[in-house]
C-alpha angles and dihedrals in degrees: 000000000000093000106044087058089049092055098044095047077060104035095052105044087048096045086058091043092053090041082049089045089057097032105051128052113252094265100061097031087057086049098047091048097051094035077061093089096049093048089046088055107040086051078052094045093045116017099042098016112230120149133203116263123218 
């Protein structure tokens, strides 16, 4: 069962990335990939609460 939740949680993020990838132009598509990162950690910041340690 393990497995099969390791590869989904793989399968899923990169099918929409592929169906993005056809769909958008290259600009958007290049924002919306490096603004990834910012987005992961502000639902992280604000929705589950967990800060940066220094």
């Amino acid at each position: 069962m393990a497995l099969v939740g390791a590869l989904l949680t793989m399968v899923i993020p990169f099918s929409l990335e592929l169906f993005a990838m056809n769909r958008l132009r290259a600009l958007p598509f290049a924002l919306i990939s490096a603004l990834d990162p910012t987005l992961a950690s502000a639902v992280g910041v604000f929705d589950l609460h967990q800060f940066f340690q220094r």
